[in-house]
N, C-alpha and C positions, 0 to 999 in steps of 0.2 A: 068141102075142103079144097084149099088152091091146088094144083101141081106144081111139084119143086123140081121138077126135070127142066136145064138149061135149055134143052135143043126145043122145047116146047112153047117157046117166047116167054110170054107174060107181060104184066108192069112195068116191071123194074128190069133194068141193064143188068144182065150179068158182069158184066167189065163195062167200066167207064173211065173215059179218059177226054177229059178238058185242055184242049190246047189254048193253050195262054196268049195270050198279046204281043208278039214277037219271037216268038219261042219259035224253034226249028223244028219241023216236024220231023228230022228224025227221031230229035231228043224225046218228042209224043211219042213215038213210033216204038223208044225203046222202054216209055214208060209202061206203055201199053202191054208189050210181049212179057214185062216181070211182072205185071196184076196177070195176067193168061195164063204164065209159070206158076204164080203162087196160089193160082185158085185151082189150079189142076186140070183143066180147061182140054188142054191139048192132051192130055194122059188116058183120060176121061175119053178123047174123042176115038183115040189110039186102039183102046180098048173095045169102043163097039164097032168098027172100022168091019169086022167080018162077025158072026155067028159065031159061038162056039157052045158044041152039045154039052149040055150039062154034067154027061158023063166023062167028055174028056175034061173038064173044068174041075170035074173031081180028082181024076188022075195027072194034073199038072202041080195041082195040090198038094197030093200024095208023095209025088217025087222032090218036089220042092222041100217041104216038109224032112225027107228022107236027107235030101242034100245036106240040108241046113245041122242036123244032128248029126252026121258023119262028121261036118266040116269044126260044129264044134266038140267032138269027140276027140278030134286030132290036134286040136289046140290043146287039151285039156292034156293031154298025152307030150307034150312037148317042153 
């Protein structure tokens, strides 16, 4: 079975981007960063950027979670 992990190379380009025949490379540049945006790319990278114990990943969770049902308890209330 292949690896579907980006950071792992492979085959195929995770983003690709073809500069045209006169084209400005910033206009590349920007088509670039919205395939990077929309593949999740940089979020992704963001994400493994440090360690995090599985236990506080649970407890970020937890509070998340918590937040989210307070914040819609008080809309519900309004």
């Amino acid at each position: 079975m292949r690896s579907r992990d980006p950071l792992e190379g492979g085959d195929d380009p995770v983003t690709k981007v073809v500069v045209k025949d006169g084209e400005v490379l910033e206009k590349a540049l920007k088509r670039f960063k919205k395939k990077v945006e929309a593949c999740g790319i940089l979020k992704d990278v963001r994400k493994r950027e440090h360690y995090v114990k599985p236990s506080v990943r649970r407890k970020e969770k937890r509070l998340a979670a918590e937040k989210r049902r307070r914040r819609s308890a008080a809309r519900a209330r309004r």
